[in-house]
N, C-alpha and C positions, 0 to 999 in steps of 0.2 A: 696658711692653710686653715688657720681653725678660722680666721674669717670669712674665708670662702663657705666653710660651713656654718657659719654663724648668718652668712647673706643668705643662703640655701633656707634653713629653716627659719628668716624671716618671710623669706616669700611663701614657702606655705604654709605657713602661720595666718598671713594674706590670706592666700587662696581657702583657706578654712572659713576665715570670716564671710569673703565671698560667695564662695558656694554652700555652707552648713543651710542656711533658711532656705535655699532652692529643693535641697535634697530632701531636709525633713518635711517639709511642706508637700513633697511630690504625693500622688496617690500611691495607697497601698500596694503593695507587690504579689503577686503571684508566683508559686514555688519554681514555674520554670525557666522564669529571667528576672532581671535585674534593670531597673529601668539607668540610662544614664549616669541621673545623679550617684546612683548605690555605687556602680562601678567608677567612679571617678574618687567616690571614698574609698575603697579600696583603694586605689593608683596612691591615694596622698599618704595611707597607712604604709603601702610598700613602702614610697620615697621616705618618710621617716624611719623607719626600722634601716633602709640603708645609711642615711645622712647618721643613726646614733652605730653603723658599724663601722663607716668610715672617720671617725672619731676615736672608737675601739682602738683603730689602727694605728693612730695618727698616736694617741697614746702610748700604744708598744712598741711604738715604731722610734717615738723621740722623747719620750720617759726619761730615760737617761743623761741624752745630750741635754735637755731640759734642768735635770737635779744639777748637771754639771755648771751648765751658765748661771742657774739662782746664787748656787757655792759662788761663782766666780765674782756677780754681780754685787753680791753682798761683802764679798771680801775687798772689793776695790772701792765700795761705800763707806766701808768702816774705815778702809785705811786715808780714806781720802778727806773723811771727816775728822779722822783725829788730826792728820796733816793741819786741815783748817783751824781746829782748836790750838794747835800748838802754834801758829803764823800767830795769830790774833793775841796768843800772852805772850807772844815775844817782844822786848822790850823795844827792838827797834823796828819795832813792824812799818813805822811810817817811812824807811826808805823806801827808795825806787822798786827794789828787788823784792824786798817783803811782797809791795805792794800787786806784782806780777806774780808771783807765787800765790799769793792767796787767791787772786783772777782767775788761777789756771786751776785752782784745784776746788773750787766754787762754781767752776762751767765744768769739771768733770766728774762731781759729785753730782750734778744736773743732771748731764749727761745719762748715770748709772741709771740713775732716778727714772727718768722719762725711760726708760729701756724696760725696767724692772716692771713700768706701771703700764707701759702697753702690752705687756705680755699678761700680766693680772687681769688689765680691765676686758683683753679680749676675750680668754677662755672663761672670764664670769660672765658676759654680754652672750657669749656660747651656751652657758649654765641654765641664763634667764632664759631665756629665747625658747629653748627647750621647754624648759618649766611649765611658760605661757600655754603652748601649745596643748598640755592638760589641763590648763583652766579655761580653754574657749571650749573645749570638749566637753566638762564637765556644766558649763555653761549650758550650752546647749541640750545637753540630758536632760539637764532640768525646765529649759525655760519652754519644751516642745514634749507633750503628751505622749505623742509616738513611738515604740519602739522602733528601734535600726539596730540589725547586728552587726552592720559593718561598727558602725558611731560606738556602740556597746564591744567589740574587739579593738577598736583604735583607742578606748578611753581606759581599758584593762590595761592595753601593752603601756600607756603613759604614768599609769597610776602606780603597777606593778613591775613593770619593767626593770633595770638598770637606771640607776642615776646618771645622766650625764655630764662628768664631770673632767676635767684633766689635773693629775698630778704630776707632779716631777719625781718620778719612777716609785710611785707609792711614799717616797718621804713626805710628802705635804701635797696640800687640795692648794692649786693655783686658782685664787679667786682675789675678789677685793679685800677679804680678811688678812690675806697675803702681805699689804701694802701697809697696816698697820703693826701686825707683827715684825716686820723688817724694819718698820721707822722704832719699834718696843726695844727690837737687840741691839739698833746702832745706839738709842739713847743710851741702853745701859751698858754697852762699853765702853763708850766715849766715859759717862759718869766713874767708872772701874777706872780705868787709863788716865783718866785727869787726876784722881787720886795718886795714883802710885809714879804720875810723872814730879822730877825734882822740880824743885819751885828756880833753880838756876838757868 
């Protein structure tokens, strides 16, 4: 779901690029309509303020289950990396058996990994995407003499708006910082764990 929203507002992010120079370029406007281009900025300000409330939702909606899989994700990383560190100082690690046991828990430390990281890089690729969408706006303020109050209310709601971003139920911002702090905690428990395991 948050890639469907992340497709969503790559397309009109498009559609901005597209149509911004038609619209500011159009002639001046008169107080009793709107020509075209105006109303179609407006249409792209709607569809953004929904795509940043169905996100809202997508948020309070799975916040929870979220914090829940990170907890889950990370406890079966850490336990599956200490597994690996302990196969590797066993002494007979070059049996047969060792040598399948370290296979199996090396493809599901993988496993965790790639799980962990498509869910970081999606809701950060969500984050960007958003972001972008104030800097083609603000782009365009500047690079066209014109006032537009649609262009000058779409560039407020970006500027001032809500960030949009997803956490796992407010414990932590799912992003690509995400992916480093999880590699920071396995490091230092594995380092903890390797200490206090017997050297037998």
């Amino acid at each position: 779901m948050v890639l469907e929203v992340w497709t969503r507002l790559s397309t009109l992010n498009t559609t901005l690029l597209e149509e911004l120079p038609v619209i500011l370029l159009s002639p001046p406007v008169g107080h009793s309509w709107l020509p075209p281009g105006h109303a179609r900025l407006r249409q792209l300000l709607v569809a953004h303020m929904t795509l940043r409330r169905a996100a809202e939702c997508l948020q309070n909606h799975f916040g929870l289950p979220v914090a829940a899989f990170l907890t889950y994700t990370m406890c079966a990383a850490m336990s599956t990396a200490y597994q690996i560190l302990l196969e590797m100082l066993e002494r007979s690690w070059h049996s047969q058996l060792r040598i399948c046991t370290l296979t199996s828990s090396i493809v599901y430390f993988a496993y965790t990994w790639i799980k962990l990281s498509t869910m970081a890089l999606a809701c950060s690729a969500m984050k960007d995407t958003d972001a972008a969408t104030g800097v083609i706006l603000l782009k365009a303020s500047v690079s066209r003499g014109r006032r537009c109050p649609d262009l000058g209310d779409f560039l407020r709601w970006t500027t001032y708006g809500p960030p949009l971003c997803f956490s796992a139920a407010g414990f932590c911002t799912i992003d690509r910082s995400l992916l480093l702090s999880a590699l920071a905690i396995i490091i230092t428990y594995l380092v903890i764990l390797g200490q206090l395991t017997p050297a037998e």
